[in-house]
Each structure stands twice: as C-alpha cells, then as structure tokens.
PDB file of N, CA, C and O in Angstrom:
ATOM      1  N   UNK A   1     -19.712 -13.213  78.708  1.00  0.00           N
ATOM      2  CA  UNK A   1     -18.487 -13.144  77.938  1.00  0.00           C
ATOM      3  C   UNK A   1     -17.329 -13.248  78.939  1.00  0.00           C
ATOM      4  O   UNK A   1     -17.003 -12.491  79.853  1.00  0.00           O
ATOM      5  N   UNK A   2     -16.805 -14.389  78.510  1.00  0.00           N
ATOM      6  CA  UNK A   2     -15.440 -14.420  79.746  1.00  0.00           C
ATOM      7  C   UNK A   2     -14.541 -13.643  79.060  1.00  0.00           C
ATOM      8  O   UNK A   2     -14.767 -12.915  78.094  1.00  0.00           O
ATOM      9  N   UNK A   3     -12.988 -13.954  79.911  1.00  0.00           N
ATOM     10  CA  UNK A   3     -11.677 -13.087  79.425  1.00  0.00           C
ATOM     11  C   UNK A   3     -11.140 -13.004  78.099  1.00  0.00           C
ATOM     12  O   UNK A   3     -10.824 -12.058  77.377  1.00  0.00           O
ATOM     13  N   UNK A   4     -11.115 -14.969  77.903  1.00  0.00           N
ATOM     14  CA  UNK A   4     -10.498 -14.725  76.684  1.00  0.00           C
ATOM     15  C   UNK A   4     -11.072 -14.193  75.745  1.00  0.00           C
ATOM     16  O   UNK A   4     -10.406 -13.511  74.966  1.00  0.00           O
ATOM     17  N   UNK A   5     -12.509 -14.361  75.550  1.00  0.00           N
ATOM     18  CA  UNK A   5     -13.522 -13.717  74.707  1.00  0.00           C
ATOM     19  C   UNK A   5     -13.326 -12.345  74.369  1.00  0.00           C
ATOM     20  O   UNK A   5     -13.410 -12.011  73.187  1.00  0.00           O
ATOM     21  N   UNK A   6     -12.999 -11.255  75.527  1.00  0.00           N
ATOM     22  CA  UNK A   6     -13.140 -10.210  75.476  1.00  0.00           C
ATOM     23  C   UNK A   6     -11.731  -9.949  74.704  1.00  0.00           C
ATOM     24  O   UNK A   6     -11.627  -9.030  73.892  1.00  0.00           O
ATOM     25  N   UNK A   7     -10.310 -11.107  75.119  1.00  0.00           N
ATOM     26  CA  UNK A   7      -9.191 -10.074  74.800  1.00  0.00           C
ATOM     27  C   UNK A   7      -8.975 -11.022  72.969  1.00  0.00           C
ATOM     28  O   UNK A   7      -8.065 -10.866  72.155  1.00  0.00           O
ATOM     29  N   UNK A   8      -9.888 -11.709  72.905  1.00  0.00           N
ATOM     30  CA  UNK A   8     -10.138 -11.567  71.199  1.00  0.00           C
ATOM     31  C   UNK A   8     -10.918 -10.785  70.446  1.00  0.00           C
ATOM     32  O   UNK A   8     -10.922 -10.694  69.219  1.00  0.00           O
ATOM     33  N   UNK A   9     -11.781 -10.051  71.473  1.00  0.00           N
ATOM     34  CA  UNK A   9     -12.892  -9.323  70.370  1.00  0.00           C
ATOM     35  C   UNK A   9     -11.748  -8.046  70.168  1.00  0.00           C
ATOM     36  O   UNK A   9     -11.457  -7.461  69.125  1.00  0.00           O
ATOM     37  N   UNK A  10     -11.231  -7.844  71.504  1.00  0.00           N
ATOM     38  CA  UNK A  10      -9.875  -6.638  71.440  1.00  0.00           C
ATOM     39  C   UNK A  10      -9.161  -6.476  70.447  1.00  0.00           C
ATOM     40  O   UNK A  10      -8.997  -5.433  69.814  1.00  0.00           O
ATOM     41  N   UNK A  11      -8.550  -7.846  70.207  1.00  0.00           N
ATOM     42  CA  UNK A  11      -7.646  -8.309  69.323  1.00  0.00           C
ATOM     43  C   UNK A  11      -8.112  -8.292  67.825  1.00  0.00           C
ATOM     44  O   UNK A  11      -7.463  -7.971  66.829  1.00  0.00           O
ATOM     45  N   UNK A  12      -9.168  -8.643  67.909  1.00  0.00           N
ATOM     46  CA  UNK A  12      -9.589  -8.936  66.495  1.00  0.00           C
ATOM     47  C   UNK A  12     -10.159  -7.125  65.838  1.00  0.00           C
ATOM     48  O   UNK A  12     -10.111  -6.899  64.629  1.00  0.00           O
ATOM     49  N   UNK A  13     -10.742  -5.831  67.023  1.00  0.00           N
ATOM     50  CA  UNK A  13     -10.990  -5.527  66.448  1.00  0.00           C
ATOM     51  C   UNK A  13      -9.549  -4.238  66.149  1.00  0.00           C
ATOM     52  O   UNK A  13      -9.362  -3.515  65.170  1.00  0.00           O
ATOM     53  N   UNK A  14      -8.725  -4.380  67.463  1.00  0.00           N
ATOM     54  CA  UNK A  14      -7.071  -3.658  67.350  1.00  0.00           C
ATOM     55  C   UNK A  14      -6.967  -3.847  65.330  1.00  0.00           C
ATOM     56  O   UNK A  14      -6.953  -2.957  64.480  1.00  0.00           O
ATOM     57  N   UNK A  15      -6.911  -5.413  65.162  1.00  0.00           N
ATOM     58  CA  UNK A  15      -6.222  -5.689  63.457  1.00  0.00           C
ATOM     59  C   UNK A  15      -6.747  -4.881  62.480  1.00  0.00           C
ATOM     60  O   UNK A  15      -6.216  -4.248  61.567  1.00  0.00           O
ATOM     61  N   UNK A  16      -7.986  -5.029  62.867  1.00  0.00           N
ATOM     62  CA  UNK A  16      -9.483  -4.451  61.987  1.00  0.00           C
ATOM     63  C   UNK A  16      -8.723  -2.961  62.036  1.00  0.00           C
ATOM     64  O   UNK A  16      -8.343  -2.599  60.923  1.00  0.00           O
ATOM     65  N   UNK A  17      -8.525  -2.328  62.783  1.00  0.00           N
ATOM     66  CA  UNK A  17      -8.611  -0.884  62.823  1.00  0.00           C
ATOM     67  C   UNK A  17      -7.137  -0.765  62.200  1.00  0.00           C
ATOM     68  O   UNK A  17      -7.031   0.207  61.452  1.00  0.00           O
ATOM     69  N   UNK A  18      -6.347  -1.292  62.298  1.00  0.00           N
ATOM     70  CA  UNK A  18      -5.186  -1.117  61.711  1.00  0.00           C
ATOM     71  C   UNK A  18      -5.132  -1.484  60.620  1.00  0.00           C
ATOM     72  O   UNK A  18      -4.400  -0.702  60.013  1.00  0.00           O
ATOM     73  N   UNK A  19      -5.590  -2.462  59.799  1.00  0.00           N
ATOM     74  CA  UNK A  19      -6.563  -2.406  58.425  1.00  0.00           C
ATOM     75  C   UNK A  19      -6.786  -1.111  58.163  1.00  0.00           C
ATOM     76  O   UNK A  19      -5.747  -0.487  57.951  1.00  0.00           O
ATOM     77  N   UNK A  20      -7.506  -0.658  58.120  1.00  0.00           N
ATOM     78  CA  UNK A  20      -8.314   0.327  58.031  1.00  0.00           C
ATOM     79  C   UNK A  20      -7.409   1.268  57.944  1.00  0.00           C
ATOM     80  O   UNK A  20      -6.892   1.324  56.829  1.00  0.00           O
ATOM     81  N   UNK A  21      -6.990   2.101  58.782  1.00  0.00           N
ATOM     82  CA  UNK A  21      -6.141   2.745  59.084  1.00  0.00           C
ATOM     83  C   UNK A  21      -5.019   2.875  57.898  1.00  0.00           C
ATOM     84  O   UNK A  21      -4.710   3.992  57.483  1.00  0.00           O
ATOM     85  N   UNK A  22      -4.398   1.633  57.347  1.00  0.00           N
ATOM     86  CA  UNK A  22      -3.563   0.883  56.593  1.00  0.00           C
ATOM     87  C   UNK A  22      -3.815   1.256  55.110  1.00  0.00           C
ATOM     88  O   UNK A  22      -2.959   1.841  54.446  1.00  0.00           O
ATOM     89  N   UNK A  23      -5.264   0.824  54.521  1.00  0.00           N
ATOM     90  CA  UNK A  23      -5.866   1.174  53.673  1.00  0.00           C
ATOM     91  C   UNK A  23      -6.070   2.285  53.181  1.00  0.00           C
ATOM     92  O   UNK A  23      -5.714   2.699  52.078  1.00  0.00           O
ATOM     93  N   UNK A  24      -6.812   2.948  54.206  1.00  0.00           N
ATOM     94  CA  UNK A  24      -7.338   4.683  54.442  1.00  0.00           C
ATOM     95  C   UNK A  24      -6.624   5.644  53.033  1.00  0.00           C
ATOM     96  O   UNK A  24      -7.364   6.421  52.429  1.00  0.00           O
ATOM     97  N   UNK A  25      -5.126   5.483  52.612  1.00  0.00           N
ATOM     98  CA  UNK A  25      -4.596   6.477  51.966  1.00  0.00           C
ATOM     99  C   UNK A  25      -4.750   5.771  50.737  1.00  0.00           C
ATOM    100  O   UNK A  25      -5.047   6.577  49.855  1.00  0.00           O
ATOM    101  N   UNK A  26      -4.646   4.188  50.157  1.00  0.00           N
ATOM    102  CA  UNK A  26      -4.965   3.940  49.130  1.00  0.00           C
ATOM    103  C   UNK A  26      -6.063   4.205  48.502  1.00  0.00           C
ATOM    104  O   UNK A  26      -6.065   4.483  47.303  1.00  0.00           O
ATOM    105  N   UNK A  27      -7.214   4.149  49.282  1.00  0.00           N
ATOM    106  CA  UNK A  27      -8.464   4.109  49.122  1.00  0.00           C
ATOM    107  C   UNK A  27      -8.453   5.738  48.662  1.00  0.00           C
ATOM    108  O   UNK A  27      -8.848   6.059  47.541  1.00  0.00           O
ATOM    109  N   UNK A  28      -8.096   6.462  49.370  1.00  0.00           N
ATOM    110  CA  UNK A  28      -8.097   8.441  49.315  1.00  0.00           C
ATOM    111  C   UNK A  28      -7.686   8.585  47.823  1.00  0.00           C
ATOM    112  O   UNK A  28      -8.218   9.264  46.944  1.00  0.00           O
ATOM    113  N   UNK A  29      -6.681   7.829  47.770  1.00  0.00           N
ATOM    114  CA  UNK A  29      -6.237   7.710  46.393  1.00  0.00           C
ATOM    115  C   UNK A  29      -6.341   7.015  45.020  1.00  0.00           C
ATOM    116  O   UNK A  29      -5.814   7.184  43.920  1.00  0.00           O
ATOM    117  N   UNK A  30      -7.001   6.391  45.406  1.00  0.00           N
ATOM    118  CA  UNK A  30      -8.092   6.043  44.396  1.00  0.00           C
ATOM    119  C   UNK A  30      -8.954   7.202  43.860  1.00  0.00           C
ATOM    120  O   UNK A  30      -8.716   7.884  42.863  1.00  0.00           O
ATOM    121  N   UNK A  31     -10.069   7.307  44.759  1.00  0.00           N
ATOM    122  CA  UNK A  31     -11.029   7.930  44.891  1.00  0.00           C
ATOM    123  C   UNK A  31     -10.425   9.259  44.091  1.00  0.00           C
ATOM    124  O   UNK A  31     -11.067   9.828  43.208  1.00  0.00           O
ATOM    125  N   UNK A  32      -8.882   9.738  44.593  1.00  0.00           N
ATOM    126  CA  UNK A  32      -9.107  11.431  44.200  1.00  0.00           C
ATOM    127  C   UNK A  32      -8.516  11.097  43.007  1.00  0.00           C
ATOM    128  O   UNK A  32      -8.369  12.109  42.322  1.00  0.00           O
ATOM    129  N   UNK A  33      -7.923   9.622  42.217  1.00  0.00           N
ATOM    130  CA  UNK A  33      -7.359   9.974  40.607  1.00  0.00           C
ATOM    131  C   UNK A  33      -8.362   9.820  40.033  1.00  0.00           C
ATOM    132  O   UNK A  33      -8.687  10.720  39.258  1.00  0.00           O
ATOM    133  N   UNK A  34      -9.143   8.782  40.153  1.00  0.00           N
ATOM    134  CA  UNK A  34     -11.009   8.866  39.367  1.00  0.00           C
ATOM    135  C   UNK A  34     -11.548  10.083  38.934  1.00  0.00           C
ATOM    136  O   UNK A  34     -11.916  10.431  37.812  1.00  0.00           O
ATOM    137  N   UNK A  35     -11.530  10.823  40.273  1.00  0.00           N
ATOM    138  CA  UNK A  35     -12.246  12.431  40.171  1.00  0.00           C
ATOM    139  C   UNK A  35     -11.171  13.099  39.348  1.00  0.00           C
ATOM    140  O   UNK A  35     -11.382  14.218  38.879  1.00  0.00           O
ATOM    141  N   UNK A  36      -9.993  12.451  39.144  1.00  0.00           N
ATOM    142  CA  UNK A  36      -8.929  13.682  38.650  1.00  0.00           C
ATOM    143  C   UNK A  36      -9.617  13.278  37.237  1.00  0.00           C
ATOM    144  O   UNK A  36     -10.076  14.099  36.443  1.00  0.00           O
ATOM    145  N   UNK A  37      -9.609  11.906  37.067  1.00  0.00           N
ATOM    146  CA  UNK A  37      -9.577  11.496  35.433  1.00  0.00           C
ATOM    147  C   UNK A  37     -10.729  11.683  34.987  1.00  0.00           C
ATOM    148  O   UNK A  37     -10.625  11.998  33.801  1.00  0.00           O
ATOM    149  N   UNK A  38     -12.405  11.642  35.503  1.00  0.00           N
ATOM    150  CA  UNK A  38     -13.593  11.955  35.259  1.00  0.00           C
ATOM    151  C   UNK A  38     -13.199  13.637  34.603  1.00  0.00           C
ATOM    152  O   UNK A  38     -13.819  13.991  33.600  1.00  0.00           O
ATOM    153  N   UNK A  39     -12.262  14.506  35.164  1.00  0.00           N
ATOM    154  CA  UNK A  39     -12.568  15.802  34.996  1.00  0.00           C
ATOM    155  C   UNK A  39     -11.630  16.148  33.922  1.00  0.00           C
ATOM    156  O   UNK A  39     -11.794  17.228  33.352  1.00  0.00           O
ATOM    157  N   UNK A  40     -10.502  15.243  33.508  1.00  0.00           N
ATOM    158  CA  UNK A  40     -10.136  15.119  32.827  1.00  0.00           C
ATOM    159  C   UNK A  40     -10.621  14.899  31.259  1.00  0.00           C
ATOM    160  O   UNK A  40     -10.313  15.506  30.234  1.00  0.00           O
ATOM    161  N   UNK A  41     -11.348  13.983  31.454  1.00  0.00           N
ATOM    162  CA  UNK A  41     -11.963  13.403  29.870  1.00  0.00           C
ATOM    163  C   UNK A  41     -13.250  14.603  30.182  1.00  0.00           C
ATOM    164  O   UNK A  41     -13.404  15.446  29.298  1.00  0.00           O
ATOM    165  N   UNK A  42     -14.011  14.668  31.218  1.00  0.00           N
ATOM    166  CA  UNK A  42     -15.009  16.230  29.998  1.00  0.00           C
ATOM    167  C   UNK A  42     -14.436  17.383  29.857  1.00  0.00           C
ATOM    168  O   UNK A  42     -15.123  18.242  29.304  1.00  0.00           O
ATOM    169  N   UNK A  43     -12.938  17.793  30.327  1.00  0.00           N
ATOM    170  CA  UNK A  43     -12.807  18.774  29.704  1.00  0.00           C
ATOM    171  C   UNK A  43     -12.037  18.691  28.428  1.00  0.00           C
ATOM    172  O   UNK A  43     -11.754  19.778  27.924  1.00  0.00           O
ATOM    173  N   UNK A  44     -11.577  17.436  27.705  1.00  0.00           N
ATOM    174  CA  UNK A  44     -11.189  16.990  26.447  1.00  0.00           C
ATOM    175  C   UNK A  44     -12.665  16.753  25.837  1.00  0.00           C
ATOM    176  O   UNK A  44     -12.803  17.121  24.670  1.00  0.00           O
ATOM    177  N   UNK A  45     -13.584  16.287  26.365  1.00  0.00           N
ATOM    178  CA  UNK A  45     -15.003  16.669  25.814  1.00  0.00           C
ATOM    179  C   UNK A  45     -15.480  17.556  25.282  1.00  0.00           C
ATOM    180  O   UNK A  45     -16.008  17.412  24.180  1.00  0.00           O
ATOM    181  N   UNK A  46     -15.429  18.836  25.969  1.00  0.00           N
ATOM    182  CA  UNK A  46     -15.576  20.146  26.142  1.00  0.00           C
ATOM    183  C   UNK A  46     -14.870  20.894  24.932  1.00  0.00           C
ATOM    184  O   UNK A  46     -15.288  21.774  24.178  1.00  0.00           O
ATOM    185  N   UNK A  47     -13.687  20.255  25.010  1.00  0.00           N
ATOM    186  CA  UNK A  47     -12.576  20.716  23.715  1.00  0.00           C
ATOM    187  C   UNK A  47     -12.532  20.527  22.432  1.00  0.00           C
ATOM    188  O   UNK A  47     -12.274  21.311  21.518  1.00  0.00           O
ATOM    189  N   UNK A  48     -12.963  18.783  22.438  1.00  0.00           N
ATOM    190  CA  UNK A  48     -13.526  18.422  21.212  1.00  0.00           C
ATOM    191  C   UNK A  48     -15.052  19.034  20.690  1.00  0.00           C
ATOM    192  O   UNK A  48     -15.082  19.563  19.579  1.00  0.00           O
ATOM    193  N   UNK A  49     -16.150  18.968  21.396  1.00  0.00           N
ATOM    194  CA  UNK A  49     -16.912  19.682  21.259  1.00  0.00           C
ATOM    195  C   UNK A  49     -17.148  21.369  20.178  1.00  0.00           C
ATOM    196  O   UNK A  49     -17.688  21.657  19.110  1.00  0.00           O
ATOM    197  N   UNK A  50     -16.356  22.122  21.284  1.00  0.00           N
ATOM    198  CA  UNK A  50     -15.871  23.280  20.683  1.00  0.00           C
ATOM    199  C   UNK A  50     -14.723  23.379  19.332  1.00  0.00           C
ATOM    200  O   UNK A  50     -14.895  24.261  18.491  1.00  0.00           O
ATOM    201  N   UNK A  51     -13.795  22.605  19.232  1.00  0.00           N
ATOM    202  CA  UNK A  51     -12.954  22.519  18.268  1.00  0.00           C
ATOM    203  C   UNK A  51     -14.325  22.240  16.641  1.00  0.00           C
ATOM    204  O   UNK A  51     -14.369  22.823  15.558  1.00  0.00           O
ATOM    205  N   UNK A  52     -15.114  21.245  17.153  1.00  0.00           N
ATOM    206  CA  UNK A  52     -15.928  20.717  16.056  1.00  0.00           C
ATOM    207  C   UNK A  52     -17.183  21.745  16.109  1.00  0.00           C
ATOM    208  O   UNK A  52     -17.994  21.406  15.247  1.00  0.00           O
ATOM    209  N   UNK A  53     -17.571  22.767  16.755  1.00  0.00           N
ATOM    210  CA  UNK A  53     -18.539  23.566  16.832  1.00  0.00           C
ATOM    211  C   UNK A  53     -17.635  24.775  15.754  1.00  0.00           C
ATOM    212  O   UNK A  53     -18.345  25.456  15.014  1.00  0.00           O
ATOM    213  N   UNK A  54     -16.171  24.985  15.708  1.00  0.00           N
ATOM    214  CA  UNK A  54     -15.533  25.873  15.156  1.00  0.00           C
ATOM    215  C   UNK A  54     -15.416  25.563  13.946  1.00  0.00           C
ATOM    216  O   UNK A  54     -15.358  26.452  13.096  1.00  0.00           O
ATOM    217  N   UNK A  55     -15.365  24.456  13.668  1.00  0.00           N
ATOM    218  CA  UNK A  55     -14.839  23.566  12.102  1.00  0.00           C
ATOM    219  C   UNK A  55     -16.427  24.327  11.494  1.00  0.00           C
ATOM    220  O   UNK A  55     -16.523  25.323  10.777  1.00  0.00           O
ATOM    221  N   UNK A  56     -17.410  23.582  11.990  1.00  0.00           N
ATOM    222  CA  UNK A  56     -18.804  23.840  11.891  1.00  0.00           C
ATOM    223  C   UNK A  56     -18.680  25.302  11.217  1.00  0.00           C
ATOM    224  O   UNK A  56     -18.881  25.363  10.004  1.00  0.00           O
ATOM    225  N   UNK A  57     -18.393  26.373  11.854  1.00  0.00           N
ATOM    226  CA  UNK A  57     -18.584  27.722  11.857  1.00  0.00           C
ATOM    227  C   UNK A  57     -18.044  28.097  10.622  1.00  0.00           C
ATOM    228  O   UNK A  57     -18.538  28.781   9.727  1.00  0.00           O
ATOM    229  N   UNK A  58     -16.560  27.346  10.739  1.00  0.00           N
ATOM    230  CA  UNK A  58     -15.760  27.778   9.408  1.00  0.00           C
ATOM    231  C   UNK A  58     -16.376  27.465   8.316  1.00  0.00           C
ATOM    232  O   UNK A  58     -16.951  28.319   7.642  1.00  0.00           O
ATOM    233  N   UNK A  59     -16.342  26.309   8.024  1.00  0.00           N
ATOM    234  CA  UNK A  59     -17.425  25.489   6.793  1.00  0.00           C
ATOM    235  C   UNK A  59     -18.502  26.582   6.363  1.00  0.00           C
ATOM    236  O   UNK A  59     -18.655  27.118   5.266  1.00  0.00           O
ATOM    237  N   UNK A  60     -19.319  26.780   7.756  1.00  0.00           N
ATOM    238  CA  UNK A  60     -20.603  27.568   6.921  1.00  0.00           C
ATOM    239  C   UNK A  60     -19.964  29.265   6.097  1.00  0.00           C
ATOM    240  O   UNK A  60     -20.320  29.918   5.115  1.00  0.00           O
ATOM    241  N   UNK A  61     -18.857  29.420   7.180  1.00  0.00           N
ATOM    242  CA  UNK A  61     -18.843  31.034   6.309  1.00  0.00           C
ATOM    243  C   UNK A  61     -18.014  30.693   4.991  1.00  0.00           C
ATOM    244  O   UNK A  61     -18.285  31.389   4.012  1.00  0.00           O
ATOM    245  N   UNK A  62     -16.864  29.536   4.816  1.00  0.00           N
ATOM    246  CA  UNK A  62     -16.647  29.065   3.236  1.00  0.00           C
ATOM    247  C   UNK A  62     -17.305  28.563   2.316  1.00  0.00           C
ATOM    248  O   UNK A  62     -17.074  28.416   1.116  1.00  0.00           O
ATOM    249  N   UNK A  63     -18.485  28.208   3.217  1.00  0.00           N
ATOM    250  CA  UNK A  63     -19.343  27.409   1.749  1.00  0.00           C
ATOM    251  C   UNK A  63     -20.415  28.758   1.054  1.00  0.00           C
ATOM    252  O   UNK A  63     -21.260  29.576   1.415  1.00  0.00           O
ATOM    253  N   UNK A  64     -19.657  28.279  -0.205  1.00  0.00           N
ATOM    254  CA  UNK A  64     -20.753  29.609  -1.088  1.00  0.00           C
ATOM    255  C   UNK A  64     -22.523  28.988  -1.028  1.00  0.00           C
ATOM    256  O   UNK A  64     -23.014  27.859  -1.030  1.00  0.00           O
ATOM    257  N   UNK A  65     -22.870  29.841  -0.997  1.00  0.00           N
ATOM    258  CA  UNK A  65     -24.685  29.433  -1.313  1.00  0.00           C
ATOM    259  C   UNK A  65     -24.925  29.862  -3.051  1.00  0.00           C
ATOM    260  O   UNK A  65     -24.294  30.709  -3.683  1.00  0.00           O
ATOM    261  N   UNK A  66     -25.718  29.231  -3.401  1.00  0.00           N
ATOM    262  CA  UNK A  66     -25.678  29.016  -4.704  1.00  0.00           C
ATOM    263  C   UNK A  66     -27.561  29.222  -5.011  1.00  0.00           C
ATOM    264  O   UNK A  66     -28.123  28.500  -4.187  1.00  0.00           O
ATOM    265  N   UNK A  67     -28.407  29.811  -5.729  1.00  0.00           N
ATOM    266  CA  UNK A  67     -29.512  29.638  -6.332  1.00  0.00           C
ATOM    267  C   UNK A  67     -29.159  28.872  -7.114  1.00  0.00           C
ATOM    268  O   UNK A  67     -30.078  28.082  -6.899  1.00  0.00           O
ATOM    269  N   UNK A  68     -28.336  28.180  -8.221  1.00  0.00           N
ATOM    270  CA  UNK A  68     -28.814  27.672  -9.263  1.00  0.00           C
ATOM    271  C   UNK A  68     -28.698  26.094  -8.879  1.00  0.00           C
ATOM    272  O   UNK A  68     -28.045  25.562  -7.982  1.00  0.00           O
ATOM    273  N   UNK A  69     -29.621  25.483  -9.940  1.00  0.00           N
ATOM    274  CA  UNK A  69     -29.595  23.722  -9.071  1.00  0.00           C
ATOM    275  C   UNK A  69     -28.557  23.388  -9.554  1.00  0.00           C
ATOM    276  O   UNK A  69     -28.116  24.111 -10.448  1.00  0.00           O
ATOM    277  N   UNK A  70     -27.732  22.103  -9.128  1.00  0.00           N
ATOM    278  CA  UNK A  70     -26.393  21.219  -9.431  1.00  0.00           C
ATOM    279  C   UNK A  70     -26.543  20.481  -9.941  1.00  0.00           C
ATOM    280  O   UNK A  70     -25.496  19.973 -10.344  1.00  0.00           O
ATOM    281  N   UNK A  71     -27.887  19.743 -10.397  1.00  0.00           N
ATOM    282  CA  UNK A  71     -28.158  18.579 -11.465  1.00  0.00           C
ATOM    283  C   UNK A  71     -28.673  19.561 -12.963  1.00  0.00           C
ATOM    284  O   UNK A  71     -29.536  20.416 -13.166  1.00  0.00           O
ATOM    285  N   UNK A  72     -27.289  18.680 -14.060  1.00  0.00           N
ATOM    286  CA  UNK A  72     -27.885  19.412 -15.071  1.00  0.00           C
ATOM    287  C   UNK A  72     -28.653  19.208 -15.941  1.00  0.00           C
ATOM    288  O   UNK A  72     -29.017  18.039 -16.064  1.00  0.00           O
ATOM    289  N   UNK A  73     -29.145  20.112 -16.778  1.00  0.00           N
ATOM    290  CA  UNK A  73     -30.614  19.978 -17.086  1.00  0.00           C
ATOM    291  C   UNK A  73     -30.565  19.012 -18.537  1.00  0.00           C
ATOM    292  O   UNK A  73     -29.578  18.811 -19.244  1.00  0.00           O
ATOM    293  N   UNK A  74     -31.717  18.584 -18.690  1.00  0.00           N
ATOM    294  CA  UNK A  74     -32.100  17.488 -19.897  1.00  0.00           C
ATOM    295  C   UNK A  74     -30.768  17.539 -21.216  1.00  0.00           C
ATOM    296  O   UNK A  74     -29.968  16.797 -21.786  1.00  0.00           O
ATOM    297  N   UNK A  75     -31.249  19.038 -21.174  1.00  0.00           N
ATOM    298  CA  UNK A  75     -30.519  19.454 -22.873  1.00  0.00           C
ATOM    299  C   UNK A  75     -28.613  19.184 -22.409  1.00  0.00           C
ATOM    300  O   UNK A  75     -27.771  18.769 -23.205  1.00  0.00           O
ATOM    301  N   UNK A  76     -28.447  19.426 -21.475  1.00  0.00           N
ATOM    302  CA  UNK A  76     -26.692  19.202 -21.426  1.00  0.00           C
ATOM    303  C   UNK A  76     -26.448  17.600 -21.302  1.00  0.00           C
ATOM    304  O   UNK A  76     -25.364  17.093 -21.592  1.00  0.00           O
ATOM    305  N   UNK A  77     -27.369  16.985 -20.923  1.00  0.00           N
ATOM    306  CA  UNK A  77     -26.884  15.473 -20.998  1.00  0.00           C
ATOM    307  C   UNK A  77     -27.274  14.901 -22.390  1.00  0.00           C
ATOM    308  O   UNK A  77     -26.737  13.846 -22.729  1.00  0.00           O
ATOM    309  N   UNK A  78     -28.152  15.497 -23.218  1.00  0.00           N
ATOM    310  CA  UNK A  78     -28.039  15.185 -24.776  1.00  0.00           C
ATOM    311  C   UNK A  78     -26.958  15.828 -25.461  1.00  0.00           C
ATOM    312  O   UNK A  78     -26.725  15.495 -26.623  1.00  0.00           O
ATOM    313  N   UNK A  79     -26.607  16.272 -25.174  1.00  0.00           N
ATOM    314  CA  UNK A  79     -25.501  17.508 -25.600  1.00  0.00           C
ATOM    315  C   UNK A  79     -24.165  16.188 -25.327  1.00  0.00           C
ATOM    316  O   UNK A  79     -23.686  15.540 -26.258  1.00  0.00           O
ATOM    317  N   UNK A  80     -23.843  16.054 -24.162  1.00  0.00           N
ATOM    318  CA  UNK A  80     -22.944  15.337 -23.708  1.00  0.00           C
ATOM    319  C   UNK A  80     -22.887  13.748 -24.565  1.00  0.00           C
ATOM    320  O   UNK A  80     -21.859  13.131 -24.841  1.00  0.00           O
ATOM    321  N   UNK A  81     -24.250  13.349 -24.857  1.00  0.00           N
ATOM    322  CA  UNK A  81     -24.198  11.945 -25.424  1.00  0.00           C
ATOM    323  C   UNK A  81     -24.100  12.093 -26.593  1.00  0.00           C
ATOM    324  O   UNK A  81     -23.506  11.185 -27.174  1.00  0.00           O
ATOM    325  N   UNK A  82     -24.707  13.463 -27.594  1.00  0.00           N
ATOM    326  CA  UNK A  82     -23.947  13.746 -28.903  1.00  0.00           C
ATOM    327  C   UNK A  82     -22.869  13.430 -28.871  1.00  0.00           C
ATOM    328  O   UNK A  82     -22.536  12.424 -29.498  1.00  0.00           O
ATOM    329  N   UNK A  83     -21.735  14.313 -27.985  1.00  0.00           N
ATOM    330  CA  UNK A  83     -20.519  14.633 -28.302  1.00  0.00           C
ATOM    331  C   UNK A  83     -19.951  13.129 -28.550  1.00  0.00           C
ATOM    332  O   UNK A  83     -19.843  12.629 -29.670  1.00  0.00           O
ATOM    333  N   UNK A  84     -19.695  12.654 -27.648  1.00  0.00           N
ATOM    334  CA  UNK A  84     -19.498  11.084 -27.271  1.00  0.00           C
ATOM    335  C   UNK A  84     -19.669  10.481 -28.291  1.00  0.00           C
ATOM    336  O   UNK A  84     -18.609  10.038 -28.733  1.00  0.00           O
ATOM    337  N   UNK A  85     -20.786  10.187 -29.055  1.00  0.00           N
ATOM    338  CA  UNK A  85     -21.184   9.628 -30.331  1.00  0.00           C
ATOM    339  C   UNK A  85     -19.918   9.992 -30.797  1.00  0.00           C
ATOM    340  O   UNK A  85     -18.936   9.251 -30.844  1.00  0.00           O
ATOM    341  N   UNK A  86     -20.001  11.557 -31.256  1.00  0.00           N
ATOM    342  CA  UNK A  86     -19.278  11.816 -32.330  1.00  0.00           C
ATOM    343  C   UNK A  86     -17.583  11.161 -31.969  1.00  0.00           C
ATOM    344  O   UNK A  86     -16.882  10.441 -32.680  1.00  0.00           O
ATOM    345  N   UNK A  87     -17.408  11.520 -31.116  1.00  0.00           N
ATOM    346  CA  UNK A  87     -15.851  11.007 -30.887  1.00  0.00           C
ATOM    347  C   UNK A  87     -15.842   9.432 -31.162  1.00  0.00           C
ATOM    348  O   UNK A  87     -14.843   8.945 -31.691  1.00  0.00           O
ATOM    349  N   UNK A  88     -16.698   8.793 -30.890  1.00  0.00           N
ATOM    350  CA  UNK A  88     -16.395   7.427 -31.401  1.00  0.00           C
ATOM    351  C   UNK A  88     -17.036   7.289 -32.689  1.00  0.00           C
ATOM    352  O   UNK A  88     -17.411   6.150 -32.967  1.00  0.00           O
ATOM    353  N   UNK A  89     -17.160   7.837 -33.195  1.00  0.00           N
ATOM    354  CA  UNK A  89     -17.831   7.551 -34.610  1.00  0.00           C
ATOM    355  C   UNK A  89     -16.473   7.981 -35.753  1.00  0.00           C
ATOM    356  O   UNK A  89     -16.401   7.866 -36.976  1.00  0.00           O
ATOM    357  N   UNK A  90     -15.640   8.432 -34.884  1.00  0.00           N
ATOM    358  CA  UNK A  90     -14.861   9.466 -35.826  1.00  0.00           C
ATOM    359  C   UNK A  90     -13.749   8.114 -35.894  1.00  0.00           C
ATOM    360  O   UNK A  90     -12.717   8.195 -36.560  1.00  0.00           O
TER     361      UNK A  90
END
C-alpha cells in the first residue's frame, strides 16, 4: 500500500466517521419515538380493554335474569290472529 492509498483509506474513513457521528442523534431519535409510540398505543390498549371489561360488568349487574321463556306460547299467537281477524272483519 503506497501513500496515496493510505491517505485515501484516511480520508475515506475520516467522512465515514463523520457520517456516523452526523447521523448518531437522528437515528437515537428515531429509535426513542418508536419506543415512545409502541408504549403509547398498549397503554390506550390497556384502556380500551378495561373501559370494555367495565361496560361488560355494568351490563351484567343491569341485565335482569328472567326464568320465564321470551317466545310466546301457541295460545297467545292464536289469540293475536283472532284479534286481527276481528278488526278487519269489522
């Protein structure tokens, strides 16, 4: 390796490092808004989560429980198609 060789590898790697160097805080900063924003959205995760685990909670202690069934039985839907008759018959 002669002179000039050496005072380009110098040269070339002086730029390189000042690159680098140059970069260094964009790059830092990148890196730390990612981590800001990753921690960001799971703890709006976290929030939504719980907000909808609470809705959940509420619901069950407002909703009445019921024994009797909700479909009604044979005789009220004859009942219902009487009536009907009669109103248009009238």
């Amino acid at each position: 390796m002669n002179a000039n060789q050496t005072e380009a590898l110098i040269g070339l790697l002086f730029t390189f490092g000042l690159l680098v160097l140059m970069a260094l805080p964009s790059v830092l900063g990148i890196v730390r808004d990612k981590r800001v924003d990753r921690s960001i959205r799971e703890a709006q995760k976290a929030h939504q989560e719980q907000e909808y685990r609470e809705a959940q909670q509420a619901k069950e202690r407002t909703q009445k429980s019921s024994s009797r069934s909700t479909v009604p039985s044979t005789a009220t839907w004859y009942a219902d198609g009487r009536r009907s008759k009669k109103l248009v018959s009238s």
